[in-house]
C-alpha positions as CSV (number, residue, x, y, z in Angstrom):
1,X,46.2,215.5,27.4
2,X,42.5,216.7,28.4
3,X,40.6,215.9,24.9
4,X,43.4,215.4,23.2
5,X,43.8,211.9,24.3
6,X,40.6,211.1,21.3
7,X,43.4,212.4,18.4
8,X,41.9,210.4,15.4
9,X,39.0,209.1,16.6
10,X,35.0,210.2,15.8
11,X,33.9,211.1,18.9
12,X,30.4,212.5,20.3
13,X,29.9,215.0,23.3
14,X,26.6,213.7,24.4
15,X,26.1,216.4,27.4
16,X,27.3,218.2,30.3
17,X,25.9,218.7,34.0
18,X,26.9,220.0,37.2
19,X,27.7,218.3,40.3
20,X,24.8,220.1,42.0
21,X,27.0,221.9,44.4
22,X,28.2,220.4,47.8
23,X,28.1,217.5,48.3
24,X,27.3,216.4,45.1
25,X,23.7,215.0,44.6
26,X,24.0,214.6,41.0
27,X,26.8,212.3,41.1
28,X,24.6,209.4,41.2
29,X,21.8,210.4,39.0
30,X,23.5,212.3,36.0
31,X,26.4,209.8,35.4
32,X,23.4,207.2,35.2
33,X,21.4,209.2,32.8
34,X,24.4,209.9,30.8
35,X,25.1,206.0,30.6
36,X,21.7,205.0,29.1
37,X,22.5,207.9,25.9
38,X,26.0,206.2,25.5
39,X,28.7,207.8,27.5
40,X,31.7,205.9,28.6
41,X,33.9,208.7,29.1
42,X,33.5,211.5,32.0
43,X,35.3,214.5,32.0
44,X,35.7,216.6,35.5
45,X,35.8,220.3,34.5
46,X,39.2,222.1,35.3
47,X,37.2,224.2,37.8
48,X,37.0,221.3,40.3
49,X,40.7,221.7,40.2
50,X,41.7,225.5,40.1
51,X,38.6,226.2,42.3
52,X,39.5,228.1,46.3
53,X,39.6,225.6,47.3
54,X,39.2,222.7,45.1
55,X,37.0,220.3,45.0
56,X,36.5,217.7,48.0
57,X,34.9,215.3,46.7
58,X,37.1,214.8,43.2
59,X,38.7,211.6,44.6
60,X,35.1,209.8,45.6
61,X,33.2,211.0,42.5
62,X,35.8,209.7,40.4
63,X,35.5,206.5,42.4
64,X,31.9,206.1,42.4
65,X,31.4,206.7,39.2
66,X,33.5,204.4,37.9
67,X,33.1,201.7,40.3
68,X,29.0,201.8,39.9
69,X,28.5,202.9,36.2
70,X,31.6,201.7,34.7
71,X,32.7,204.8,32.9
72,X,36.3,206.0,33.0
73,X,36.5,209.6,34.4
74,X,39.4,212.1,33.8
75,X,40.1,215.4,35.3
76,X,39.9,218.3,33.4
77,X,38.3,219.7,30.3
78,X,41.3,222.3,29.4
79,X,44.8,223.5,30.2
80,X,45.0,225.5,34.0
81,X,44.8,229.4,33.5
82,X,48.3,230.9,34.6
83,X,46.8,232.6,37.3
84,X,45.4,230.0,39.0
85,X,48.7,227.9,38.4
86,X,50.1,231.1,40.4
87,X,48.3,230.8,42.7
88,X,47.6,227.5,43.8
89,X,51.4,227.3,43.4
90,X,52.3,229.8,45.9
91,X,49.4,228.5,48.6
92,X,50.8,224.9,47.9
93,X,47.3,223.7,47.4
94,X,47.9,220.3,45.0
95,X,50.7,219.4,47.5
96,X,49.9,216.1,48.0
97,X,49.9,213.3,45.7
98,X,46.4,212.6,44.7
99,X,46.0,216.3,43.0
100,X,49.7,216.2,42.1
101,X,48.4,213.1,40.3
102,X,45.0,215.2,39.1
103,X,46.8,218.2,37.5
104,X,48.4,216.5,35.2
105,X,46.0,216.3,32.3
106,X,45.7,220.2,32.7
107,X,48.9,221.1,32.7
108,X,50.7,222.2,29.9
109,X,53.4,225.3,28.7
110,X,53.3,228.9,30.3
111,X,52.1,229.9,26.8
112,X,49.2,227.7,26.9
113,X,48.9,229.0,30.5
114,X,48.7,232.5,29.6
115,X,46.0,231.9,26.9
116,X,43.5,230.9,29.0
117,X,43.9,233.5,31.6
């Protein structure tokens, strides 16, 4: 999925930012910054979700942002390295259903995998 889900359409990446590191203190300002150049979309890097451990906050962020700005968010930005699908696989770490739920934009084909280790 990740970018792919603009196939055939014209499309604009008007800017990235960081979170601002735990607990998040740009959630509230960048999304509204972002809003007033003409971003509707929000994409959550990948990192969030391959980080040791992932992100906390994912679920809220996603919430909040949407809920106050009105901008769909989705979770990653490209396919899951193989070695952190290892990895997180073997520790169990998306073992419950809200990053079950997460993953699944990023996931794709061992081959894919492998490229982006």
């Amino acid at each position: 999925m990740l970018f792919s889900i603009y196939k055939n359409q014209d499309i604009e990446v008007a800017g990235f930012t960081s979170c601002g590191g735990c607990p998040g203190g740009n959630i509230e300002y960048a999304p509204e910054e972002m809003k007033k150049n003409g971003v509707t979309h929000v994409h959550f890097a990948t990192g969030l979700i391959v980080g040791y451990p992932p992100c906390p906050f994912m679920d809220y962020f996603k919430g909040f942002i949407e809920e106050k700005y009105g901008m769909k968010v989705f979770f990653g930005t490209h396919p899951i390295p193989q070695k952190y699908y290892l990895t997180h696989t073997n520790l169990n770490t998306w073992n419950n259903r809200f990053l079950k739920e997460s993953i699944k934009p990023t996931l794709t084909d061992e081959s894919t995998r492998l490229k982006y280790d």
